[in-house]
C-alpha positions, 0 to 999 in steps of 0.5 A, spaced: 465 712 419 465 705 419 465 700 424 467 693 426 465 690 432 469 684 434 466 679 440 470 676 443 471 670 449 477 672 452 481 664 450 486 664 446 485 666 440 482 673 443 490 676 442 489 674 434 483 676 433 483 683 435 490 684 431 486 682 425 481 686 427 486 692 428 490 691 421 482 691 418 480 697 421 487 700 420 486 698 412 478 701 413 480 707 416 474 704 421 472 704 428 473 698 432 469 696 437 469 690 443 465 686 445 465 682 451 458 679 454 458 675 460 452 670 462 449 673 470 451 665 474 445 662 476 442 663 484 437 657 483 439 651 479 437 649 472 437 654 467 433 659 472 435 666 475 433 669 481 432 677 481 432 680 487 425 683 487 427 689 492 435 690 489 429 691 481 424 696 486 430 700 488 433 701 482 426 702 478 424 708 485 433 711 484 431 712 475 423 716 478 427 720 482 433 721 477 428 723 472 423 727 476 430 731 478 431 732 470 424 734 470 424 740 475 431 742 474 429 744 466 423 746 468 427 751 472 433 752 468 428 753 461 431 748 457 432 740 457 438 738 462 439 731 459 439 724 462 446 724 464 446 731 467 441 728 471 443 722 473 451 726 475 447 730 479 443 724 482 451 721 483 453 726 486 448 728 492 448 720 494 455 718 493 457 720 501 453 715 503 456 710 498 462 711 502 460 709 508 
């Protein structure tokens, strides 16, 4: 199947360009896909970005465990459980602290 990817910056002529993108899809018989990328803002002046080094530490120590469930569960179950089966179980165990 074909696929048209059409960036698009949310101005004014967006509504334009997706319609034409529509009718090209249309006539291709494609997929059409959007593209909208937004820019993170600036915490320090200039062109430079600040990472919260913890927020980075958290996630990396959140995707080990994610991971290392993916491991054992298969281990135990005999076949490769998948990413994302591991990261719902993961959602799932952690999302009644979220809501708190």
């Amino acid at each position: 199947m074909k696929t048209i990817l059409v960036p698009v910056d949310l101005s004014a002529a967006t509504a334009r360009v997706c319609a034409a993108a529509c009718t090209l899809a249309r006539l291709l018989q494609a997929r059409l896909v959007l593209l909208h990328v937004v820019q993170p803002q600036p915490l320090l002046p200039g062109d430079l970005y600040a990472f919260d080094a913890g927020a980075v530490a958290d996630a990396m120590a959140e995707r080990e465990e994610i991971l290392k469930h993916k491991w054992l569960e298969s281990e135990r179950l005999g076949y490769d459980i998948g990413f994302e089966r591991a990261l719902l179980d993961w959602i799932r165990k952690h999302r009644e602290s979220w809501r708190a």
